[in-house]
C-alpha positions in Angstrom: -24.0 -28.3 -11.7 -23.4 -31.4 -13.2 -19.8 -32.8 -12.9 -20.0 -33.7 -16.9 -20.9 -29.8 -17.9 -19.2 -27.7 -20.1 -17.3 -24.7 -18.8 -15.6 -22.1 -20.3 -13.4 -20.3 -18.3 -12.3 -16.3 -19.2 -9.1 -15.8 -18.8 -6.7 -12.8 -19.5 -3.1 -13.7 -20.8 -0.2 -12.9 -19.5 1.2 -11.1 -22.1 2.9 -7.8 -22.8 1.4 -7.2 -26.2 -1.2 -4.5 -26.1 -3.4 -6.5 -28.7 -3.7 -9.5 -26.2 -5.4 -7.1 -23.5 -8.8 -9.1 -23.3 -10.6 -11.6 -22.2 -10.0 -15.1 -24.1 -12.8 -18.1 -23.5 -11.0 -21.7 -23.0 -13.3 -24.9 -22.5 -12.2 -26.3 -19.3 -11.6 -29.8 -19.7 -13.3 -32.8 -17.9 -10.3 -33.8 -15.7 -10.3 -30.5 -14.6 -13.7 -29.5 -14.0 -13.5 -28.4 -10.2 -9.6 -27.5 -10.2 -9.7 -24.6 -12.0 -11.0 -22.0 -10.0 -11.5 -17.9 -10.9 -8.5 -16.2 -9.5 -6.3 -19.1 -10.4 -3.1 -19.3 -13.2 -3.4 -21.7 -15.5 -2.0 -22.8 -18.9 -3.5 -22.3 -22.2 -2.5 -22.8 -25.9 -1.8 -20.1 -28.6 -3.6 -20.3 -32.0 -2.1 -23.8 -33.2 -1.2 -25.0 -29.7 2.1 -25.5 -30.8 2.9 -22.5 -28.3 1.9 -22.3 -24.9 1.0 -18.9 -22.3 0.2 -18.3 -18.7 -3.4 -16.6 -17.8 -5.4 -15.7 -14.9 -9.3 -16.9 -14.8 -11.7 -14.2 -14.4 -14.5 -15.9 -14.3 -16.0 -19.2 -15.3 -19.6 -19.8 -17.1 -21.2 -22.1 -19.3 -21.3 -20.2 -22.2 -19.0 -18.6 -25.1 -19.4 -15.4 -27.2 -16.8 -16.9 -29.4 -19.3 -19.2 -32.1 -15.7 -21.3 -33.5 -14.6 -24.5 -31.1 -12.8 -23.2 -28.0 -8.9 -24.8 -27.1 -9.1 -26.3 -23.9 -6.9 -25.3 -21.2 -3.8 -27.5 -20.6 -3.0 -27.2 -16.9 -3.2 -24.9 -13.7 -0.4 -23.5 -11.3 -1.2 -24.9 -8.1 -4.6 -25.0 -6.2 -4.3 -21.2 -4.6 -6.5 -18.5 -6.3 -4.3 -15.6 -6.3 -6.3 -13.1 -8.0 -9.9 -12.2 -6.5 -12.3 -10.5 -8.5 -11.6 -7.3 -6.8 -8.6 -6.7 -7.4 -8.9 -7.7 -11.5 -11.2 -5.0 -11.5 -8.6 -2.4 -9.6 -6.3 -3.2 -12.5 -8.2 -2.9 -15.5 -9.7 0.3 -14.0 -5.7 1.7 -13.3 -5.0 0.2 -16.6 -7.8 2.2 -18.5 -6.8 5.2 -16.5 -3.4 5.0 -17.5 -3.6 3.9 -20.8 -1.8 0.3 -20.6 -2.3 -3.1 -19.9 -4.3 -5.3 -16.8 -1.6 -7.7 -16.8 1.1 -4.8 -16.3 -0.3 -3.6 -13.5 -1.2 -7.6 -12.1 3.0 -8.3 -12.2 2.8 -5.0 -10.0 0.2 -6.0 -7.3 1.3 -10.1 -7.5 4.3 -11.3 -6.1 6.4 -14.2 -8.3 5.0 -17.7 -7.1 7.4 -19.7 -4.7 6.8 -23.3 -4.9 7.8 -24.2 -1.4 7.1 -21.1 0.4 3.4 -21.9 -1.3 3.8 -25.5 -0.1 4.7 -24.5 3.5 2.4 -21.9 3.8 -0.4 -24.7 2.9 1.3 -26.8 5.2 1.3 -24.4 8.1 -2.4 -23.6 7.4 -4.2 -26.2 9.0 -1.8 -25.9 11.9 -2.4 -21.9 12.4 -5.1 -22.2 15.9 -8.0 -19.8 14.7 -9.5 -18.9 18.2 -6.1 -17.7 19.3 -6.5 -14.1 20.7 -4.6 -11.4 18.3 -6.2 -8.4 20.0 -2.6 -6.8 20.5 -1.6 -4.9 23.4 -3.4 -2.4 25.0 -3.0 0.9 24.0 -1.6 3.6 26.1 -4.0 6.5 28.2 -4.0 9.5 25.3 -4.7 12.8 26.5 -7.9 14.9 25.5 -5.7 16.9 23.0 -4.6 14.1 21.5 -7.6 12.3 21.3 -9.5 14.9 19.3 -6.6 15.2 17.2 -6.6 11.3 16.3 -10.5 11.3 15.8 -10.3 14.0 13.7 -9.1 11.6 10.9 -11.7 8.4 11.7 -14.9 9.1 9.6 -16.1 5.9 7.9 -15.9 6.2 4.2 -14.2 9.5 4.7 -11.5 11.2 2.0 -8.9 13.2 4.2 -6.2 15.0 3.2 -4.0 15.5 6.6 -1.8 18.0 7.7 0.4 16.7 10.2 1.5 19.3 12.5 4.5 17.2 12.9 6.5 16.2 16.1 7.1 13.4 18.3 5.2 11.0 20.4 6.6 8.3 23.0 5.2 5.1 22.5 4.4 2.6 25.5 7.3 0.9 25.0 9.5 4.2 25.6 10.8 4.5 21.8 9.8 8.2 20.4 8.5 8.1 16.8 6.7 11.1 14.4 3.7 12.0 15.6 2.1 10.7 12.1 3.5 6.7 12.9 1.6 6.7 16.1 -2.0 8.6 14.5 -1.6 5.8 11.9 -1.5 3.3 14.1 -4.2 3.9 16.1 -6.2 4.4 13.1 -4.8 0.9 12.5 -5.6 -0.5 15.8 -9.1 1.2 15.7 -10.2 -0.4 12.6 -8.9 -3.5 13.4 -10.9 -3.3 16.3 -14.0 -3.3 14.2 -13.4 -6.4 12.4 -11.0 -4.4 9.3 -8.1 -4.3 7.3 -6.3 -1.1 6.8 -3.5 -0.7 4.4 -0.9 1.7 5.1 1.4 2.8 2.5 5.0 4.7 3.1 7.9 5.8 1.0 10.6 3.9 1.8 11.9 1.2 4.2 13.2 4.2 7.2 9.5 4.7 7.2 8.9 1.0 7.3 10.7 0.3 10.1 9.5 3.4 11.9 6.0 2.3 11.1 6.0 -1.3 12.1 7.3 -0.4 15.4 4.5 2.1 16.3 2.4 -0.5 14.8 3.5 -3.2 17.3 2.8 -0.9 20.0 -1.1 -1.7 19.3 -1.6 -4.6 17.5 -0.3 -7.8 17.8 2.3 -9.0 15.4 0.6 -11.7 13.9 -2.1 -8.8 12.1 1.4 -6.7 10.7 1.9 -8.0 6.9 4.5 -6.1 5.5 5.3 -6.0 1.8 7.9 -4.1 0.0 10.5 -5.2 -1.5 13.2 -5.5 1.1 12.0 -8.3 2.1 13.1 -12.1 0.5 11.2 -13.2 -2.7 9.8 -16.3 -0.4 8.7 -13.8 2.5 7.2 -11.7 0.3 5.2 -14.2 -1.6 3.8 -15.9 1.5 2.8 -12.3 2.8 1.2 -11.8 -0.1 -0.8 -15.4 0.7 -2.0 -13.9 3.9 -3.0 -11.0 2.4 -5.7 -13.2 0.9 -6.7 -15.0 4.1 -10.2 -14.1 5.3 -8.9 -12.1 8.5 -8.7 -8.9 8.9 -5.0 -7.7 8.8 -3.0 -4.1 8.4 -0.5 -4.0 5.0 2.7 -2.0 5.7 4.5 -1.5 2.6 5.3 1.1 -0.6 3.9 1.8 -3.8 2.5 -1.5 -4.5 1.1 -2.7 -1.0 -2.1 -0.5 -2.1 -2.8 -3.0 -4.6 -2.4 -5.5 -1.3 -6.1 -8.2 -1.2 -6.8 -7.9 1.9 -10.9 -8.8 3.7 -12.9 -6.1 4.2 -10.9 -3.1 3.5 -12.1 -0.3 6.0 -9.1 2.3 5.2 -6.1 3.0 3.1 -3.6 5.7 4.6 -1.0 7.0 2.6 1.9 8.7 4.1 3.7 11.9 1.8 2.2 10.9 -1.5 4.3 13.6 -2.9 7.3 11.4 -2.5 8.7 10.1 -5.9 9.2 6.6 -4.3 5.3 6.7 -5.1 6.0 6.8 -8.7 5.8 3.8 -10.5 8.3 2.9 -12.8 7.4 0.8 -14.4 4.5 0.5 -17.2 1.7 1.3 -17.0 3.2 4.2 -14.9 0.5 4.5 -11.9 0.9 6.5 -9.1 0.4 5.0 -5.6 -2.0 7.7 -4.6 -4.0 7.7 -8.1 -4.5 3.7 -7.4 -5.5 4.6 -3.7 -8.0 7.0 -5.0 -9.4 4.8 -7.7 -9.8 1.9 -4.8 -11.2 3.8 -2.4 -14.1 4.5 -5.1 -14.8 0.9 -5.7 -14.4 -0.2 -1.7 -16.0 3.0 -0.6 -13.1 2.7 2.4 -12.1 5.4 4.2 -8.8 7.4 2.8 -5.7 9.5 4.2 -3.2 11.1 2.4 -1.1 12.8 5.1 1.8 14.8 4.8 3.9 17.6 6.9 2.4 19.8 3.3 -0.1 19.1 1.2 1.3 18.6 -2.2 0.0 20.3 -5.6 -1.7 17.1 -6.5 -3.9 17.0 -3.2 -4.3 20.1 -2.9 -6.0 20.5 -6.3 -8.6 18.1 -5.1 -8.9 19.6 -1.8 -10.0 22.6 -4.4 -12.7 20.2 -5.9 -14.1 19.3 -2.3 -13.3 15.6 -3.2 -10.6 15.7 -0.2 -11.4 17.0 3.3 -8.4 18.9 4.4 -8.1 18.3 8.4 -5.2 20.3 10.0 -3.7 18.4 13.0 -3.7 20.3 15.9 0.1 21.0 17.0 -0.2 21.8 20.4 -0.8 18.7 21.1 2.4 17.5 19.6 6.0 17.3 21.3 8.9 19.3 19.6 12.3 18.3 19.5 14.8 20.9 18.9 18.4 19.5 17.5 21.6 20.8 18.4 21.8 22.3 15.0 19.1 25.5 16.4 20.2 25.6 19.8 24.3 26.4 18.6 26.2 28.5 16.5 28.5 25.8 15.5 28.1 24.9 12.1 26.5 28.1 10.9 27.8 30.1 8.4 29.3 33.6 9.6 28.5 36.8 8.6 31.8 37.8 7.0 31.0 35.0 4.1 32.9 32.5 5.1 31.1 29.2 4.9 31.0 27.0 8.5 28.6 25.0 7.8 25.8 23.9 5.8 22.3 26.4 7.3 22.9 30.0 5.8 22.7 32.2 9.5 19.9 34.0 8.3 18.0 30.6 8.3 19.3 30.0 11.7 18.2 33.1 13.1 14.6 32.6 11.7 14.3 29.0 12.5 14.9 30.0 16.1 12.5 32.6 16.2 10.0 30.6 14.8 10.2 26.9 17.0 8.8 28.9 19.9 5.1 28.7 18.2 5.7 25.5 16.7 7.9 22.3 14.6 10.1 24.3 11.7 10.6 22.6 8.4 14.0 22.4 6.9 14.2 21.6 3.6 17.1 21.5 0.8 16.9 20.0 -2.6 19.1 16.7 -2.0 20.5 15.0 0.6 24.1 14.7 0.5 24.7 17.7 -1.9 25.9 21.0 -1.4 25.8 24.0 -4.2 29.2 25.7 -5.0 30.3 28.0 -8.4 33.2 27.0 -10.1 35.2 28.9 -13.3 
């Protein structure tokens, strides 16, 4: 291509206004021919060019649908291509599904640009040794039980909706975590194996910091790229840069790390999608697992959405046969029982009067029931107690 051609690149503005939602064509001028890249941010004129807006390219060509004389585009936002085609077209498909705009869901999936964390990442780049080994630590023996359990969930390309039987597992550096941590991480550490990213999405940052540690158990550090929003603006924004790197890598994050770039997606797992830390709110309103389950239809990935109970929303496509429902296999899991079942303390007494915050009827069936397997106590808030007052 010749260095003096015209190009028109197609760019979507980053605008809130519904009627802005499409593609606009800018010529791209000479002085820039070669800078401006798809994926990029760059700065175009409105109408007069007396006012100025940001815009992702989408693509670049040589020719226009528009017949009039195209503006030119003014500038760009540094050299990095933030947005690959692939994940444009995840947005405007959640978009479309949810009735809003692509750039909405972009300022979701796209972390605010730091200059100098962007300038030391590129810095750091060239320094980063590529044939260092990143295999991570070798996992621990498994028993046959366990095994079956954790292959269970490991079809290519599959849809799985997971039961986890729940429980505890030690991990080879002595810390005990739920049984669903370390099946995730070897998923993980399996896929990662062959070459591919997995992103694995949690409610909150307990489940985080639980997760990253089982993580670390089987893959080396340097492949963990957590984003959620606990973490600094900077940190976040140069995780979000690695993301992008053409290494395989596992995401650890919430609702928006299933938006996360990564190369060569192999699965997304997504832990209690019926927690409302899931819900997005902000416009355009998306769910974490609707986005996982529109993604996995354009990656053709493999998908888990596990939980302790399948939620109405899972289950109803569980109905349709679009999930696989896989039960985990609880023998095979340790139980630990809390002081709470193994006393009376703190139980309420049969006379009525109130010691504690487990009705004895509970109590007494709870007990019964850990002998054949984990018990699930559940209560509408934490931190809240009901009471009646005149």
């Amino acid at each position: 291509m010749s260095e003096l051609a015209t190009l028109v690149a197609h760019v979507v503005l980053d605008s809130p206004l519904p009627q802005l939602d499409h593609p606009f064509d800018y010529k791209i001028p000479h002085h820039l021919v070669g800078s401006v890249k798809v994926g990029q941010k760059v700065i175009v004129p409105l109408r007069s060019g007396k006012r100025m807006c940001d815009a992702w390219v989408i693509a670049i060509s040589e020719t226009s649908a528009f017949a009039g004389n195209l503006a030119e585009v003014s500038s760009i936002h540094g050299e990095l291509a933030l947005l690959p085609s692939e994940l444009y077209e995840l947005a405007r498909l959640v978009a479309d599904r949810q009735a809003g705009s692509a750039i909405d869901v972009l300022r979701l999936a796209i972390p605010p640009r730091y200059v100098r964390a962007e300038k030391s990442y590129l810095a750091n780049e060239g320094n980063n040794d590529q044939t260092e080994s990143v295999a991570g630590p070798e996992p621990v023996p498994s028993t046959d039980a366990e095994s079956t359990a954790h292959s269970v969930i490991l079809g290519s390309g599959e849809r799985v909706a997971w039961i986890c039987g729940g429980g505890v597992e030690q991990l080879s550096n002595g810390e005990w975590v739920p049984r669903w941590c370390s099946v995730y991480a070897k998923l993980a550490a399996e896929k990662i194996a062959h070459g591919e990213s997995v992103i694995v999405a949690v409610p909150d940052f307990r489940d985080i910091v639980v997760a990253q540690r089982a993580l670390a158990t089987v893959l080396d550090e340097k492949l963990i790229v957590r984003l959620d929003a606990g973490l600094p603006g900077a940190q976040r924004y140069t995780n979000y840069l690695r993301t992008l790197e053409n290494q395989a890598c596992v995401v650890l994050g919430n609702r928006s790390s299933v938006y996360a770039p990564v190369h060569n997606l192999g699965a997304i797992a997504v832990w209690d999608s019926s927690d409302e830390s899931f819900s997005e709110p902000l416009a355009p309103y998306a769910h974490a697992r609707d986005v996982a389950l529109i993604r996995q239809s354009l990656s053709k990935c493999a998908l888990l959405l596990g939980a302790h109970v399948l939620s109405p929303e899972v289950a109803r496509l569980v109905s349709l046969d679009y999930l696989l429902e896989k039960v985990d296999d609880v023998s095979s899991a340790t139980i630990l029982v809390t002081d709470d079942l193994q006393q009376t303390d703190g139980v309420d007494e049969p006379n009525g009067r109130s010691g504690s915050r487990i009705p004895a009827t509970a109590v007494v069936e709870a007990r019964r029931a850990i002998a054949h397997g984990p018990v699930l106590v559940q209560v509408a808030r934490p931190g809240y107690s009901g009471s009646l007052r005149c």
